[in-house]
Backbone as CSV, one residue per row, in Angstrom:
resi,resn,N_x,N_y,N_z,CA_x,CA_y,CA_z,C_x,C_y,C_z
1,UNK,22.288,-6.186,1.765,20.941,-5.883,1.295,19.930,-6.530,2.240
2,UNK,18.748,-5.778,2.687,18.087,-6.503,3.624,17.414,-7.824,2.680
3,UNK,17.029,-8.321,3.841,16.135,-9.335,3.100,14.506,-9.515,3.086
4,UNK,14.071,-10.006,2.008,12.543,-9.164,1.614,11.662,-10.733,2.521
5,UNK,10.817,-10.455,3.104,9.992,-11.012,3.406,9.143,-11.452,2.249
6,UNK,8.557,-12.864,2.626,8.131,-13.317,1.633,6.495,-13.157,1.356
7,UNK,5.937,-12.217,2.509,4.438,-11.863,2.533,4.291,-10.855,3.010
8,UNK,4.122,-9.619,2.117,3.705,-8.246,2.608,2.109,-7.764,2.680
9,UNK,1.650,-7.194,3.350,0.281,-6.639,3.308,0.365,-5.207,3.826
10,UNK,-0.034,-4.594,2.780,-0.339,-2.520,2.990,-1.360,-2.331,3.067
11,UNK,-1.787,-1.204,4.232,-3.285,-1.202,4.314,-3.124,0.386,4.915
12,UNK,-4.077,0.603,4.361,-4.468,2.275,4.654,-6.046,2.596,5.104
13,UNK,-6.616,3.602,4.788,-7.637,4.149,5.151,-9.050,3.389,4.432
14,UNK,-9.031,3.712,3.185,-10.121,2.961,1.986,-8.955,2.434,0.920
15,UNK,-7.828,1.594,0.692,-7.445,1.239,-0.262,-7.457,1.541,-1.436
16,UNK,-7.648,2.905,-1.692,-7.912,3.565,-2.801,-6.640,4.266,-3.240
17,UNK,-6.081,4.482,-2.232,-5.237,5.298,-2.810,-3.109,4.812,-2.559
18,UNK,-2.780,5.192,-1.045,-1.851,4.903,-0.319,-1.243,3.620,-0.967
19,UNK,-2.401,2.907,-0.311,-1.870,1.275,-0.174,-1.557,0.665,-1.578
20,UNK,-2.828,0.917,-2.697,-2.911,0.322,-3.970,-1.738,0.741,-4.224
21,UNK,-1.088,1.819,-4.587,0.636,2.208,-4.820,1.526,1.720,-4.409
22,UNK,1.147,1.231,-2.967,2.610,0.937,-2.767,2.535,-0.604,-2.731
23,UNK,1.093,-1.305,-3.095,1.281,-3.028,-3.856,1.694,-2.797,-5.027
24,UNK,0.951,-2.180,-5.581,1.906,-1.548,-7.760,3.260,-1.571,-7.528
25,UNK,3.884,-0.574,-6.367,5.365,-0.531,-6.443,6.080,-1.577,-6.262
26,UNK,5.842,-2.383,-4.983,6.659,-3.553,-4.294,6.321,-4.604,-5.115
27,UNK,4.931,-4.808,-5.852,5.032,-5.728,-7.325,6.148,-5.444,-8.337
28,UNK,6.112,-4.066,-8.501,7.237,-4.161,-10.221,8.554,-3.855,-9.602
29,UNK,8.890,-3.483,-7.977,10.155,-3.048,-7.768,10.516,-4.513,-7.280
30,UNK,9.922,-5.539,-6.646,10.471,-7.035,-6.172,9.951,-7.889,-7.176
31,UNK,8.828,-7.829,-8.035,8.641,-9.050,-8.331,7.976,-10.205,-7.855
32,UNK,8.111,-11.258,-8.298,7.555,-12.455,-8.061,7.985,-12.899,-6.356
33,UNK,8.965,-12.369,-5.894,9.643,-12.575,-5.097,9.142,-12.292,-3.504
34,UNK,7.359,-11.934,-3.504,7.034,-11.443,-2.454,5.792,-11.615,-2.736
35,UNK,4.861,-12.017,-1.820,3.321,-12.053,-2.117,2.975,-10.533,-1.241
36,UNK,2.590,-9.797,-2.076,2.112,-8.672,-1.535,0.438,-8.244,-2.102
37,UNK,-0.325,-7.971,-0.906,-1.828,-7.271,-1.323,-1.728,-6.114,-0.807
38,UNK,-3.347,-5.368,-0.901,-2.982,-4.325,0.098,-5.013,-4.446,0.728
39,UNK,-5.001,-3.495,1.783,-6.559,-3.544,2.239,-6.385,-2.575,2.418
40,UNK,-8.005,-1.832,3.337,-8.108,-0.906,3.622,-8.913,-0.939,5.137
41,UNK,-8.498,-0.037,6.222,-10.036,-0.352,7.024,-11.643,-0.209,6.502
42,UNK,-11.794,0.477,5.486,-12.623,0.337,4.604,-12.972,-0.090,3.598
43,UNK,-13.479,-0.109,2.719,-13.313,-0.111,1.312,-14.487,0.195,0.750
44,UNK,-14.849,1.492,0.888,-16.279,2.184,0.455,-16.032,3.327,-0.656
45,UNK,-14.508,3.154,-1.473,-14.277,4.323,-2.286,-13.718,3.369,-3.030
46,UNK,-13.660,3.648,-4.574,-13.126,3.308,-5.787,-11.576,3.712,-5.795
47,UNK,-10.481,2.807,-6.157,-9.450,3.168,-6.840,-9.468,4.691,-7.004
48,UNK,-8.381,5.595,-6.685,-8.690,7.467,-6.870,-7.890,7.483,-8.180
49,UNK,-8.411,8.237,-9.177,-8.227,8.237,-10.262,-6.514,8.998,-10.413
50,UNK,-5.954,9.944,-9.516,-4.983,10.706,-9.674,-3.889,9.513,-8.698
51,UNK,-4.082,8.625,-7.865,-3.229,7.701,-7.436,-2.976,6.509,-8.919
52,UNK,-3.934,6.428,-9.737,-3.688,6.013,-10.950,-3.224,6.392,-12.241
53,UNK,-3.091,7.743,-12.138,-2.004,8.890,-12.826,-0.759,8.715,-12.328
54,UNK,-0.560,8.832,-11.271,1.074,9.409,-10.323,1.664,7.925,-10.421
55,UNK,0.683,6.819,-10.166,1.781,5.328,-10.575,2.013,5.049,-11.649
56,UNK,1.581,5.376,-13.231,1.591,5.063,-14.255,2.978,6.263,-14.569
57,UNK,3.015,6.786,-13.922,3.701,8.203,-14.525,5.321,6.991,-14.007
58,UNK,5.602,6.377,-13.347,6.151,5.201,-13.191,6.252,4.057,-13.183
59,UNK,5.189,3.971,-14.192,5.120,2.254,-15.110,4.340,1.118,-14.237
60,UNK,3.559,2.062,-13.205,3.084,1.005,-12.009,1.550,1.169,-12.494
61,UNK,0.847,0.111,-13.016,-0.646,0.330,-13.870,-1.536,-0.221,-12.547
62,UNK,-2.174,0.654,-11.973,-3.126,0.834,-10.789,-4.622,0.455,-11.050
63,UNK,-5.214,0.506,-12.876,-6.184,0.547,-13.076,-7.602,-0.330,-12.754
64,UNK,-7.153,-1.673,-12.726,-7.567,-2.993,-12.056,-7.925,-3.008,-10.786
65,UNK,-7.057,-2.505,-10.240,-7.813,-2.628,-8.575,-8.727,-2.572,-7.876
66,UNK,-9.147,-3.277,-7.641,-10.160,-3.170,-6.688,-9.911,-3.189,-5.169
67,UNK,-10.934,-2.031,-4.606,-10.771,-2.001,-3.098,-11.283,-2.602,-2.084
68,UNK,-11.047,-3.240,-1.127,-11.171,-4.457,-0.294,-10.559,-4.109,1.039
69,UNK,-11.501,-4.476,2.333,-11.078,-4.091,3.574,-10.203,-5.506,4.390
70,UNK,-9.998,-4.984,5.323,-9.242,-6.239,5.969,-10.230,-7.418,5.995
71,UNK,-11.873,-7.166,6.728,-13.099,-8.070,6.640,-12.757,-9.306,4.989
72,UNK,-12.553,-8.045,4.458,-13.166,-9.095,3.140,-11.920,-9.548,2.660
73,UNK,-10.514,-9.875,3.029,-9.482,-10.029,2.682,-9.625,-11.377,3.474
74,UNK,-10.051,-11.544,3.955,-10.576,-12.909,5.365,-11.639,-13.328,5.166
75,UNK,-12.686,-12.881,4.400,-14.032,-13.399,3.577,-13.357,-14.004,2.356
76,UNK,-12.482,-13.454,1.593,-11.852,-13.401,0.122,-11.177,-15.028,0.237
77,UNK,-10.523,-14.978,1.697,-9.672,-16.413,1.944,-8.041,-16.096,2.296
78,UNK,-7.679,-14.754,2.478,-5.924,-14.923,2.641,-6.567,-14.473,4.067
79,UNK,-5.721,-15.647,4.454,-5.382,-15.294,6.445,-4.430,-14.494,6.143
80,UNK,-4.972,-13.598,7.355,-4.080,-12.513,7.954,-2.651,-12.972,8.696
81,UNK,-2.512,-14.330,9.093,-1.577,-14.733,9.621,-0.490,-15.345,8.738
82,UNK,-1.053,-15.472,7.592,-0.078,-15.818,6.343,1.058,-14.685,6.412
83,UNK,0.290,-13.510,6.564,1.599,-12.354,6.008,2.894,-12.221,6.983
84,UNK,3.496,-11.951,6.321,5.014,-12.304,7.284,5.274,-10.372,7.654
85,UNK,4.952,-9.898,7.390,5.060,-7.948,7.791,3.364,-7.506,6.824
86,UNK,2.795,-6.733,7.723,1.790,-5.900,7.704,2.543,-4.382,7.759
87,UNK,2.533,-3.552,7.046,3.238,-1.946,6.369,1.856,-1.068,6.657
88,UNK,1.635,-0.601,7.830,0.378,0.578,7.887,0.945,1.632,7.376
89,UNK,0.102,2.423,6.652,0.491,3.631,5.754,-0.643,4.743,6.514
90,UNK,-1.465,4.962,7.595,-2.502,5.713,8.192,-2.540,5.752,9.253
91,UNK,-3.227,6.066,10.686,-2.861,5.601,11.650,-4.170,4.845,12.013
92,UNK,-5.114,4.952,11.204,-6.099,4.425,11.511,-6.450,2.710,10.934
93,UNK,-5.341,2.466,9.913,-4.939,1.011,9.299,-3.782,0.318,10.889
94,UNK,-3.089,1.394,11.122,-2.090,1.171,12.188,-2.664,0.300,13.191
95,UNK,-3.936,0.926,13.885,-4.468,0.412,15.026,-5.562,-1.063,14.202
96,UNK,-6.090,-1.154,13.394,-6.862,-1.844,13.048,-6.015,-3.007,12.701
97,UNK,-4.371,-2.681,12.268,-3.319,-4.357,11.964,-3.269,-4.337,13.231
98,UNK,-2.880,-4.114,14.077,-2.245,-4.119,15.446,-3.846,-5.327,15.703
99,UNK,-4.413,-4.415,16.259,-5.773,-5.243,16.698,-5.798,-6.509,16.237
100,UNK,-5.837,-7.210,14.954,-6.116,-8.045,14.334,-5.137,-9.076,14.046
101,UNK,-3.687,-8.434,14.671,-2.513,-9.550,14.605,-2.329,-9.992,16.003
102,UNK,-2.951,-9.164,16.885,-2.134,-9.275,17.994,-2.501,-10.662,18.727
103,UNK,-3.017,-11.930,18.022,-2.310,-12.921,18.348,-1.994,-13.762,17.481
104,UNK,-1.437,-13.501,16.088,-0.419,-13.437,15.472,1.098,-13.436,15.617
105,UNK,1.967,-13.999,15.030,3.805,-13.500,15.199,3.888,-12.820,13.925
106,UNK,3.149,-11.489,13.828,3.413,-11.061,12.272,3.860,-9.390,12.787
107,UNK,4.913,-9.303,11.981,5.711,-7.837,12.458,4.915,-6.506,11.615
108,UNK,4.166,-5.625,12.251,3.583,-4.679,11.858,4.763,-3.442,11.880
109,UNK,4.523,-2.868,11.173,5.671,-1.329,10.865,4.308,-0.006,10.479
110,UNK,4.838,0.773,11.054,3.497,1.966,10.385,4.632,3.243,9.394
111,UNK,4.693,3.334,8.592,5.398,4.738,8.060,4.463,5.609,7.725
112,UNK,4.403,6.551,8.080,3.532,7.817,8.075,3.360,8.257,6.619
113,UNK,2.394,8.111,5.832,2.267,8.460,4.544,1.150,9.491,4.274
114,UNK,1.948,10.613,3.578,0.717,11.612,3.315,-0.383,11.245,2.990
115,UNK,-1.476,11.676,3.808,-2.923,11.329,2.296,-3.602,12.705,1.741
116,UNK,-3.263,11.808,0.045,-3.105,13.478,-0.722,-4.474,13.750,-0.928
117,UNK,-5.668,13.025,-0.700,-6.972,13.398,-1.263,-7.553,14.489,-0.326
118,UNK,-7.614,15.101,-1.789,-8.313,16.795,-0.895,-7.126,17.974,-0.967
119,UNK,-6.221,17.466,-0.965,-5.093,18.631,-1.836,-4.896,19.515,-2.436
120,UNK,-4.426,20.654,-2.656,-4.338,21.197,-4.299,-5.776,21.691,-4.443
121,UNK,-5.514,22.892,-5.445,-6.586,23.154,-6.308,-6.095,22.864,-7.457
122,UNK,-6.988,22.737,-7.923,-6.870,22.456,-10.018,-5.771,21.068,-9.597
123,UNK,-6.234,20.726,-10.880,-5.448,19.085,-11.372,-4.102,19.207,-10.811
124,UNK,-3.417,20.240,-11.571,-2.098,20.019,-11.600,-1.482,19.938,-10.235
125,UNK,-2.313,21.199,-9.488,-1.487,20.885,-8.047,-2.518,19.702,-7.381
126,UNK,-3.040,19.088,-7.472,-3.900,18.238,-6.858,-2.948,16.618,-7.575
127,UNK,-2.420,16.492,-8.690,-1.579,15.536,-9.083,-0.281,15.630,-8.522
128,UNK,0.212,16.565,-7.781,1.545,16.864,-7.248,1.653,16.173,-5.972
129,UNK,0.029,16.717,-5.209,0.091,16.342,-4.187,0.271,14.778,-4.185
130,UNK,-0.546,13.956,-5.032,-0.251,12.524,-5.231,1.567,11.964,-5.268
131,UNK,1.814,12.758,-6.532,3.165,12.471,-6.698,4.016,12.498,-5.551
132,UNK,4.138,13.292,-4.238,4.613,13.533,-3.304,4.210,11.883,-2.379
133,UNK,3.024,11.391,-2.377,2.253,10.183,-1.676,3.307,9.053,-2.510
134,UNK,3.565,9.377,-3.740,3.796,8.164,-4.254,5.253,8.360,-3.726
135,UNK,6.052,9.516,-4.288,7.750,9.250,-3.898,7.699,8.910,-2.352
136,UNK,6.892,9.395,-1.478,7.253,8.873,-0.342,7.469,7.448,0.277
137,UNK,5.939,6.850,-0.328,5.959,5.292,-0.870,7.446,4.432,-1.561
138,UNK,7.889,4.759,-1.856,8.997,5.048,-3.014,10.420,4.557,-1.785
139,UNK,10.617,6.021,-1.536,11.360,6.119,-0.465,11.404,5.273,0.464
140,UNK,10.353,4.783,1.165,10.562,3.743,2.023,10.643,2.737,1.429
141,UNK,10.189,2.030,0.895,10.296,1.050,-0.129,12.074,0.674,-0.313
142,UNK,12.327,1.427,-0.740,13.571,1.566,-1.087,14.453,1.343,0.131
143,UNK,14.065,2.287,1.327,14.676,2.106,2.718,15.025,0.767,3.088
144,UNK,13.515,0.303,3.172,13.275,-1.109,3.997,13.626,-2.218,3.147
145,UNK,13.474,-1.992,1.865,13.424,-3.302,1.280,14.827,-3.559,0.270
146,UNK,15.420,-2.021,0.225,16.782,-2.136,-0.742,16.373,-1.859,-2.195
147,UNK,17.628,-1.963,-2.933,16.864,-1.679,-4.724,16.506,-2.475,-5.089
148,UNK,15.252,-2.171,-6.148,14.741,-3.251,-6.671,15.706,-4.262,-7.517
149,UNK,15.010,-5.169,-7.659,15.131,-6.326,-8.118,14.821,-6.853,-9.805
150,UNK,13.501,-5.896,-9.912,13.074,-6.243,-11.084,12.712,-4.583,-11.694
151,UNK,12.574,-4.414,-12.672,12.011,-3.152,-13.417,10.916,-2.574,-13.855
């Protein structure tokens, strides 16, 4: 089983959507067992209401979140050099960890994650498209980090 690093950070586009999921996931799929946040290169959009459907629809409660950029994650007080793996989910979070570790020893990974906003017409296919963001999340998760731990 690999072994989980003990400081994760996910960061996507505006933290609204991508990233907040896949801190919900790696919280209830590891547990206590990992300090994980997530940022955004932005954070000028609210929590997306259908990324808070598609995680609940798997016991992962998204509702709390608030969105926060890398700036204010370093205003907030967690050094960026604390995290032991940075997980880009965009390519535009990709270049902005890169930038900001690179004199850092912190291992950045990018996995290509759909972004479902703007998807679909009508709810239903517009919640699918999420659901697809989240199993993918899911999937790697699972890849990199092995089965969960906790439920």
């Amino acid at each position: 089983m690999p072994e989980l690093p003990q400081s994760v950070l996910f960061c996507c586009d505006h933290n609204a959507t991508r990233s907040p999921m896949a801190e919900g996931m790696m919280k209830k799929y590891y547990g206590r067992a990992v300090y994980v946040q997530s940022v955004g290169v932005k954070s000028d959009l609210d929590i997306d209401g259908f990324a808070i459907a598609a995680a609940a629809e798997i016991g992962v409660n998204l509702e709390r979140h608030r969105a926060r950029s890398f700036t204010e994650l370093q205003e907030w007080g967690d050094d960026l050099g604390a995290f032991d793996l940075i997980v880009a989910l965009s390519p535009a979070s990709l270049r902005q960890a890169q930038e900001l570790s690179r004199y850092n020893h912190i291992d950045v990974e990018y996995w290509p994650i759909m972004d479902p906003t703007g998807l679909g017409e009508g709810r239903d296919a517009r919640l699918n498209a999420y659901r697809l963001t989240r199993d993918q999340i899911r999937e790697n998760l699972l890849r990199r980090f092995g089965p969960p731990t906790e439920t």
